[in-house]
N, C-alpha and C positions, 0 to 999 in steps of 0.2 A: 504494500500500500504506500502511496503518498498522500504523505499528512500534513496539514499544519496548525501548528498548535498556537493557542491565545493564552498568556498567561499573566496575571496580574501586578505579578515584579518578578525580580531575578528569582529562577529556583536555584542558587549557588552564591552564595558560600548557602547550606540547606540549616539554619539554626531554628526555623519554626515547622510546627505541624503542619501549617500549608506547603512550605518551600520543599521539608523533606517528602511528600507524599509528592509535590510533583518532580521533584528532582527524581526520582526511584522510578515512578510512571514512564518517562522521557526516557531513560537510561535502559527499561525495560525492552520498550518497543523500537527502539532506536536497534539493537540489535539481529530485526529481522525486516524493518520497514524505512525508508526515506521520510526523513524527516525534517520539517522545516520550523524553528518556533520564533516567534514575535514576540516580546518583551517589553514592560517596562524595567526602565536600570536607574539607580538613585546620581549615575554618572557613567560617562564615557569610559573609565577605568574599567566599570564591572565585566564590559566586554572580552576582555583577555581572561579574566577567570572564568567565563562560561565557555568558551572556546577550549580551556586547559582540563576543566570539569564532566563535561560531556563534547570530546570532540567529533562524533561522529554525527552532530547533529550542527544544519547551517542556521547559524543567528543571523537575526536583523531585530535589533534592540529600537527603542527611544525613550531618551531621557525624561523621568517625569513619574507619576503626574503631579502636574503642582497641585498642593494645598489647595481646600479652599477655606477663603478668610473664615472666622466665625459668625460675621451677620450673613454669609449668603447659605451657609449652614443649617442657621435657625431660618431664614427666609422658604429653604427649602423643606424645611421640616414640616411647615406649616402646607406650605402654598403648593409643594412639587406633586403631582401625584407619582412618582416612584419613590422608593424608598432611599435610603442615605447612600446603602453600599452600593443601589446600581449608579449613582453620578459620582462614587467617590475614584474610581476609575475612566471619565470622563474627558478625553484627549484628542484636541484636530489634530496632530502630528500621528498618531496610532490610527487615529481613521485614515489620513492619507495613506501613510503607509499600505496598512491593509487591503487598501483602494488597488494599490499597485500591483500586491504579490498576486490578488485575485485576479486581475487582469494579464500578467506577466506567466503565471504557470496555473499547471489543470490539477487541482488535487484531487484527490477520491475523496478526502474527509478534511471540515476543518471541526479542531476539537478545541473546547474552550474552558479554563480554570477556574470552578470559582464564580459568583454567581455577579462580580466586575465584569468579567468578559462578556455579559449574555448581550448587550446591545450591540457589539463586534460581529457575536455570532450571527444577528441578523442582517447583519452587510452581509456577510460569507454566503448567507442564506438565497440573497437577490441575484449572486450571481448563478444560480442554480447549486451551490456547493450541498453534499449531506452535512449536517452538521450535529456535534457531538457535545453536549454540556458535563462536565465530572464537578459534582457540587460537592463539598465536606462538608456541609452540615445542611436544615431544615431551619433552615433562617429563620421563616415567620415562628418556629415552636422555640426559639433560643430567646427572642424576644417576647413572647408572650411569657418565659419563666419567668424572664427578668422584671415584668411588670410585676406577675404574682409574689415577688419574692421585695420588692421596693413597694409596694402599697401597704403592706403592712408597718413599715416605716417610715412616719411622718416627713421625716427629717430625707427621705429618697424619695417625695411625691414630686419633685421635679424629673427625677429620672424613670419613675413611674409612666408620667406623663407624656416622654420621649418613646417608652418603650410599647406603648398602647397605640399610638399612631403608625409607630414602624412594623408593630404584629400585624396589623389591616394590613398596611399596604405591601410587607413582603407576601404576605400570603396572597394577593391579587397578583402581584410581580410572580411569586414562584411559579403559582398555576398556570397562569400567560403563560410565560418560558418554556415552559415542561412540553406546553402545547405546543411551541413553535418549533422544535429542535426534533431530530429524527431517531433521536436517543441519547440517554443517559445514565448517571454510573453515580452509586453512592456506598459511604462507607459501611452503613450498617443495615441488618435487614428491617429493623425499626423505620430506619428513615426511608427507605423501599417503598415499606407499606405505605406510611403517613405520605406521600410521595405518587404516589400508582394511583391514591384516589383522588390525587389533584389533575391527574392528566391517566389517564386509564388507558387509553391510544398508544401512549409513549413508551419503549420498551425498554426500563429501568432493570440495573443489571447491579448488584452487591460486589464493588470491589473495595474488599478491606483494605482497610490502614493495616501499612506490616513493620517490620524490622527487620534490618541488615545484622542477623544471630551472629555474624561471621564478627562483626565489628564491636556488640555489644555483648563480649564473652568474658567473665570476669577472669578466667585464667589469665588472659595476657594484657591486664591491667595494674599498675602499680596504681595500689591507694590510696588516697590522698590522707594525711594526717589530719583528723578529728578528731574530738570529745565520743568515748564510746558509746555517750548515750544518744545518739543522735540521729535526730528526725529530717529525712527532706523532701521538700517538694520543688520540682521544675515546671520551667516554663513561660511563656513572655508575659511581663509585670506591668505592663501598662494593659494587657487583656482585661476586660471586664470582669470577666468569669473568675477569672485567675486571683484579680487582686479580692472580689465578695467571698474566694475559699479561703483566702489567708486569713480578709480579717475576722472571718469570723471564728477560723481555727485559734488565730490569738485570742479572742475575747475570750471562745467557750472551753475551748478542747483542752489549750495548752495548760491554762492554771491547771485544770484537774489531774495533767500528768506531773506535774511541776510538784505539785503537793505529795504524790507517791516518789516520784524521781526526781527532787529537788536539781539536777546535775544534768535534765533533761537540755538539748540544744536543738535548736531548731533552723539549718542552713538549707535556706532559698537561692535557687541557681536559677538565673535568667537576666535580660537584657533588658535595659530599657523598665526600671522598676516605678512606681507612680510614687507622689508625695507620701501618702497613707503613708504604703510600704517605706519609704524611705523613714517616716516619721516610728514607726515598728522596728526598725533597726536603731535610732536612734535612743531611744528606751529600751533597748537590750534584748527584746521580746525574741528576733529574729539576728539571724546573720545574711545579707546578702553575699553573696560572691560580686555579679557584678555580671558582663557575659566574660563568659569564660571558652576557649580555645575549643576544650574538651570535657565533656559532661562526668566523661566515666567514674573518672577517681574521685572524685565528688560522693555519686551517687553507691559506688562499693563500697566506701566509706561509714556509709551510716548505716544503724541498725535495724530502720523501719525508712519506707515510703509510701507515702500521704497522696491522699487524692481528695479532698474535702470539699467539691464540686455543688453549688446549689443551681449552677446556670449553667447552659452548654447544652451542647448537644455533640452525635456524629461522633468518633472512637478517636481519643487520644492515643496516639502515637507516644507518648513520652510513657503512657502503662506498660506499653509491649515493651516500651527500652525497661522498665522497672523491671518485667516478667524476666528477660531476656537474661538480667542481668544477675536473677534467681534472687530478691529483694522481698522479704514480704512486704504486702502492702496493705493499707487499712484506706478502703475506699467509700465514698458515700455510693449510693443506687446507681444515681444519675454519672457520679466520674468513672466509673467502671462498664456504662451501658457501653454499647457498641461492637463490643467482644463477647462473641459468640462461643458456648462450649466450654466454657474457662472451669476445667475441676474443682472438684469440691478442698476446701483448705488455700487455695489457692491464692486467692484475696479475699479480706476479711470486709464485710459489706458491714457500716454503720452510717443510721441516719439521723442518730440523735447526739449531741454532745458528751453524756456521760457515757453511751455504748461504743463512741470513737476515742475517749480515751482510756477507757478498760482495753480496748484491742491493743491500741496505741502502747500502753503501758506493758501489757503481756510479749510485746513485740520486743520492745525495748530489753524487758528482761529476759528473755530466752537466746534471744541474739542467734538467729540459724538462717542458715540460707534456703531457698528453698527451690532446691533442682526439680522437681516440678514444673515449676512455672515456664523454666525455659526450655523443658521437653515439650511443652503444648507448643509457644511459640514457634519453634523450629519445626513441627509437625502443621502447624495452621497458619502463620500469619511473619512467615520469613517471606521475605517480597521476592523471594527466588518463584516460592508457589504461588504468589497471587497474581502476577506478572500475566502469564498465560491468561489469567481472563477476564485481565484487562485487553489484551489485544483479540480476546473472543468478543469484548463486547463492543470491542470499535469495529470489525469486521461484519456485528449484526445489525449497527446501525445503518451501513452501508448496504446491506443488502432489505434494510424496511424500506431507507428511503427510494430504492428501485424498481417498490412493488407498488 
């Protein structure tokens, strides 16, 4: 097949759940398919690392997208009827672009990252192209937690308020989309379903979130030097989702363990951490790292990891590096959906404050790895196996949109 793919910034250097899921996607199909991908890059530098990264694949980047200010933001919030994330990708230089490669060369498929691409995708679309949507999550259901979960708190009825208008209208945006595209691909069977009854036509296909076993192997990791008693959690800290599971782990969880394991510690690894969290390390609550090069030693390092998710949706990537890594983990419902199959002992599921930190605490003192976890990984959700069908489910969109 020749493909070209739409993605919504560099998938390289891969440091978040999107980047690595498409970096791995690209890298997958790229070994048996012609491959063309379109980019945004934060700079003309990034070009030489995705060339050095995945070279079997031709880039044609553009720098961007800029910002937009905050009054055209809330202007939009109000006034736009699309939702935030579809203009937050919003680019005349990427529509020209894209203008040209469609006219310039025939592909069989253009496949698009991410539910920024989807207004891309319907250029791709006019020029007769099949076209391929891989979304990571059920946007409009991510935003309607975040409502349920900020109205109960006065002091979050502003962000209540933001999240109530983007639940309508991603959910009008998703359903659209689902409808225009000749197929698409999501992480979980959850999101599938919630998905399949927004567009019933469209021939939605389960490709998990995986992990490179071969990379994230505790054998051939040196350690990093930590407090034995030690709790972590990853992942980008200006995320919504991310920063509502800390602080509520600091407010609820942490005392409760802190009082059985006074010496408990608590290091955050991720990039880009918001004031909260900064204001959390500054009272000692937490340790940030900062971004760091390399996740591993960090995360071998501690005794237990943390998934304390009240928002989210679509299957963390950073679980399977925990599983991979044979980690126990103490996860809420919602941080652990996505992953299908996960054995019993495997992750310890808590959705109330004191049942997450009695796990929490039991974790801490037993201190055992748990080779389990990364026998299922390496059997389900090493991207060596998911790989294949992803490139089953670009080859069946090609054959819907022909019939």
């Amino acid at each position: 097949m020749n493909i070209l793919v739409l993605t919504p910034y560099a998938p390289w250097p891969a440091y978040g759940g999107g980047t690595m899921r498409i970096y791995q996607l690209l890298r997958g199909i790229a070994k048996s398919n012609r491959v063309t991908c379109l980019t945004f890059v934060p700079d003309e530098a990034a070009n030489a690392g995705l060339a050095a990264a995945l070279p079997a694949i031709t880039w044609h980047t553009v720098v961007g997208p800029r910002p937009r200010p905050s009054w055209q933001r809330a202007f939009d919030t109000l006034f736009h009827p699309w939702p935030d994330m579809a203009l937050r990708n919003h680019d005349h230089g990427f529509y020209v672009r894209l203008h040209e490669l469609c006219v310039a060369t025939q592909y069989d498929l253009v496949v698009g990252f991410s539910i920024e691409m989807v207004p891309y995708l319907g250029i791709a679309k006019s020029y007769g192209y099949a076209t391929h949507f891989d979304t990571f999550n059920v946007e409009y259901v991510i935003q309607q937690r975040a409502f349920l979960t900020d109205i109960r708190q006065p002091r979050r009825w502003h962000a209540a308020a933001y999240s109530l208008l983007q639940w309508y209208k991603l959910w009008r945006y998703e359903r659209r989309s689902l409808r225009a595209v000749d197929g698409a691909s999501v992480v979980a069977a959850g999101d599938a379903t919630i998905l399949q009854s927004c567009a019933p036509k469209t021939p939605i296909t389960v490709v998990h979130n995986g992990v490179d076993t071969h990379y994230f192997d505790r054998s051939t990791i040196a350690v990093a030097h930590q407090p034995a008693a030690t709790i972590a959690f990853s992942g980008t800290l200006d995320y919504r989702a991310n920063i509502d599971a800390l602080v509520w782990f600091c407010a609820e969880v942490l005392p409760r363990v802190r009082a059985s394991i006074p010496d408990a510690a608590c290091v955050v690894i991720g990039r880009r951490p918001a004031p909260v969290l900064q204001a959390l390390a500054a009272r000692g609550e937490i340790t940030l790292t900062g971004e760091v090069e390399d996740t591993r030693p960090y995360l071998c390092g501690a005794a237990v990891y943390v998934v304390p998710m009240r928002i989210g949706g679509g299957a963390r990537l950073k679980v399977l590096e925990a599983m991979a890594l044979e980690l126990p983990i103490v996860s809420t419902q919602m941080g652990a959906e996505g992953i299908d199959g996960v054995p019993a002992g495997v992750i310890q599921i808590a959705d109330d404050a004191e049942s997450f930190a009695q796990a929490v605490i039991a974790a801490l003192q037993q201190r055992e790895i748990v080779p389990a976890a990364r026998a299922f990984v390496q059997r389900s959700y090493d991207w060596r196996v998911i790989t294949p069908t992803w490139n089953s489910a670009l080859q069946s969109t090609i054959h819907h949109a022909a019939q």
